[in-house]
N, C-alpha and C positions, 0 to 999 in steps of 0.2 A: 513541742514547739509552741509557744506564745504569738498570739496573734493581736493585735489591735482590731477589736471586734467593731468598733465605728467605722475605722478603716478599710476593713475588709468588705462592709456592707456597702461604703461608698463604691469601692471597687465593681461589688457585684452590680449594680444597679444605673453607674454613669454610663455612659454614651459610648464609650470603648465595646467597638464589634466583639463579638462571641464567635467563639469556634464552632458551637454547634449548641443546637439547643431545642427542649420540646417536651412534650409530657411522656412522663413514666410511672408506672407502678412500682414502688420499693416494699422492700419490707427487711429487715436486720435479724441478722443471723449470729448470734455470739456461741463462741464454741464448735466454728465451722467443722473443727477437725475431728469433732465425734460425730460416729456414727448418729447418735440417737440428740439432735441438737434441738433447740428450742425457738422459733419464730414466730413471730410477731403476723397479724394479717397486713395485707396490703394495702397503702395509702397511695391516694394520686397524686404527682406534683410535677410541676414546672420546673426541668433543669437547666441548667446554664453553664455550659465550657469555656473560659476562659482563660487558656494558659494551661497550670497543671491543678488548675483549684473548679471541682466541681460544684455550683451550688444550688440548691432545691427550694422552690418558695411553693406557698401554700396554693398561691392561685397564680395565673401569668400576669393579674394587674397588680401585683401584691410589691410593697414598696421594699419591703427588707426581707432577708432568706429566712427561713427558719432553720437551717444545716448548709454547710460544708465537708467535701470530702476532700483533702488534700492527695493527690495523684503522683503517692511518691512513693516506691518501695511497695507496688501492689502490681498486679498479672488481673490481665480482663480476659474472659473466657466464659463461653458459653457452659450451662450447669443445667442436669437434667434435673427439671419440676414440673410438677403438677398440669402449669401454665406455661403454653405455647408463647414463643420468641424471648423466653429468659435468657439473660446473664448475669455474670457474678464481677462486681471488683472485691479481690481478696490480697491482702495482707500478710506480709513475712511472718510478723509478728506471732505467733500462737497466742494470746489472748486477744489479738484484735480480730475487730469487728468485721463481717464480709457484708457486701449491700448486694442482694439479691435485686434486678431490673429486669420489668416486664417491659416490652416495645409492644408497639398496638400492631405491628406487623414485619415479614421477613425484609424487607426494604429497612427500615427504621432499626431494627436491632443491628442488622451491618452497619450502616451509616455511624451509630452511636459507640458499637465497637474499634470502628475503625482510628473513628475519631478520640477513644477514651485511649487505644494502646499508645497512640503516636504523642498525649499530652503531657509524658512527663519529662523531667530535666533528663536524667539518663538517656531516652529514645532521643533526644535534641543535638544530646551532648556527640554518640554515635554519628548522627546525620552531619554534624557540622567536621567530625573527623573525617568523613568519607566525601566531605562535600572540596573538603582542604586538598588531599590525596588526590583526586581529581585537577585541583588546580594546577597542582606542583606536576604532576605529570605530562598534562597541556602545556605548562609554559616550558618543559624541556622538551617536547615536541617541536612547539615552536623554535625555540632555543637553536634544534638540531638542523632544522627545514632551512633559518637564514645562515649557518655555514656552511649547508652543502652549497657547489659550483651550480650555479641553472646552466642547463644547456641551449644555445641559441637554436631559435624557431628557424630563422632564415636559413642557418647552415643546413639543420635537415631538409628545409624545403628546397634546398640549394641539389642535394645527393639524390634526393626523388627527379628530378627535372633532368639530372646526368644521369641515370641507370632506369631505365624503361622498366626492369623487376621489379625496384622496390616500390613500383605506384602502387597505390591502396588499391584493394577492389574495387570499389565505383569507382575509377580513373579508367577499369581496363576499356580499351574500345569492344565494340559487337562487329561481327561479318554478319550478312545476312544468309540463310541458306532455307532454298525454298521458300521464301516467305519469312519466315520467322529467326527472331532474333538470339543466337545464340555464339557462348562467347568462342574467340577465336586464338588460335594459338601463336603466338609472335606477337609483332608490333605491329597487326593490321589495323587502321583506321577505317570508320562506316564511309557510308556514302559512297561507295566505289573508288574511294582512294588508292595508290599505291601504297604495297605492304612494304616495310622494311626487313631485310633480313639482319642475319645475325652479323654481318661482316660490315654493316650499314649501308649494300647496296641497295635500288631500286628495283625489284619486280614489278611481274604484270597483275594487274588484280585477278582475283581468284575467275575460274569462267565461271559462265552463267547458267542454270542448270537447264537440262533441254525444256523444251516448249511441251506443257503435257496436250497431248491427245484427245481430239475431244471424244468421245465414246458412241457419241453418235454422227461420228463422220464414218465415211464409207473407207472400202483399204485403199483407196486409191489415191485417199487422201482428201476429197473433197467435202469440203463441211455442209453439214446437216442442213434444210432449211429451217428457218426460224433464227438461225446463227449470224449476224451480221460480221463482218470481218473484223472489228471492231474490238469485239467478244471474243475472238480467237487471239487478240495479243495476249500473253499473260501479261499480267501484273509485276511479276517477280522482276527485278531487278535491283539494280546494288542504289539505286535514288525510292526505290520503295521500301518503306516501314513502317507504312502503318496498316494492321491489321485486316480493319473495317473495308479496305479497298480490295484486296485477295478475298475477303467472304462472299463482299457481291460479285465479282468476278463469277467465281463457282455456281454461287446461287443461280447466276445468268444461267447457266444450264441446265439445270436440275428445273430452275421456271418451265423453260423450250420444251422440256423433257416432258412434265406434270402434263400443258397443253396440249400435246400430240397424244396422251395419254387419255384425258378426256375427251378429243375426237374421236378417237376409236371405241371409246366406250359409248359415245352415241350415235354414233355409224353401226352397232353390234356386233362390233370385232373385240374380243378380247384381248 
């Protein structure tokens, strides 16, 4: 390949962003493919990716490259050496040249590899086949999605509102039982509403569960003192739901209870 060497130098050095770039240790390896090969020591330089053309200046303020590597027809790949964070770009070619690359660390040798496998025309030409393939598949997706029939929203929300089954689960109502809210079988409504049955007539709402006992009333029936009568309604009923009001309820006794508890312990009755 023939190159316009001014041209190329302009290239390297205008104002057009790099794809990656930074200092490396090289050193040239001819006759990679034998064993017993001959190399050069290592020199430091400033590289610069641009496209698929690699170029190395002497210093990073240095105004024209001293070398190019053209990134075409070569495999990047890490190569065991001497020096920590090597790689190699090598060449189909049996008598070309491979460039042995030292990175100053395992961050930088990724980066540099990543960046050297992905720069040449073939890996481009790949991505733009797969990028294409992609496209054509999306627009017959599309394609398929506007001549299927939509189904209308209203109509379904139309078949929910006539068949009490097919409500979603957060639609079903709650009964209350004991206090706590769990779900119910039919078409009951909260709040002490009438249940519907299945023939669509009217029932009566579910009963209410008995009144609990309090544990320190007498059998006779007569509540404890410390008990206002107050404190003897339960809570429970089909217009209670909320929690917080059945806890203190309870608590209210178990309080009466503690109290009578600590008088006896300072009376000296166990």
């Amino acid at each position: 390949m023939k190159l316009n060497e001014r041209s190329v130098a302009h290239y390297a050095t205008c104002d057009s962003p790099a794809d990656h770039a930074g200092f490396l240790r090289k050193r040239v390896e001819r006759h990679y493919h034998h064993a017993h090969h001959h190399g050069t020591s290592y020199q430091r330089r400033w590289f610069v990716l641009k496209g698929n053309l690699l170029f190395y200046f002497e210093e990073r303020e240095s105004r024209e490259p001293v070398g190019l590597v053209v990134l075409e027809g070569c495999t990047v790949e890490l190569c065991e050496a001497a020096e920590e964070f090597a790689f190699a770009i090598r060449f189909d070619d049996a008598g070309a040249r491979a460039y042995v690359l030292v990175a100053d660390g395992q961050a930088a040798m990724e980066a540099w590899v990543k960046a050297l496998s992905r720069a040449s025309f073939d890996y481009m030409r790949l991505v733009v086949r797969e990028l294409e393939k992609q496209l054509e598949e999306a627009c017959k997706s599309l394609a398929a999605c506007r001549k299927s029939p939509r189904r209308s929203s209203s109509s379904g929300r139309k078949r929910h509102l006539s068949n009490p089954a097919l409500l979603p689960l957060q639609e079903k109502p709650t009964t209350l039982e004991n206090g706590y809210s769990t779900w119910g079988s039919g078409g009951c409504v909260a709040s002490g509403a009438t249940c519907t049955d299945h023939d669509g007539g009217q029932t009566k709402p579910p009963p209410l569960p008995p009144r609990r006992r309090s544990a320190a009333s007498s059998a006779t029936g007569s509540p404890a003192p410390g008990l206002s009568p107050a404190m003897l309604e339960s809570p429970v009923s089909p217009e209670t739901i909320c929690f917080s009001k059945l806890h203190n309820w309870y608590g209210q006794e178990i309080a009466v209870l503690r109290r009578e508890w600590q008088e006896r312990q300072k009376r000296g009755h166990p």
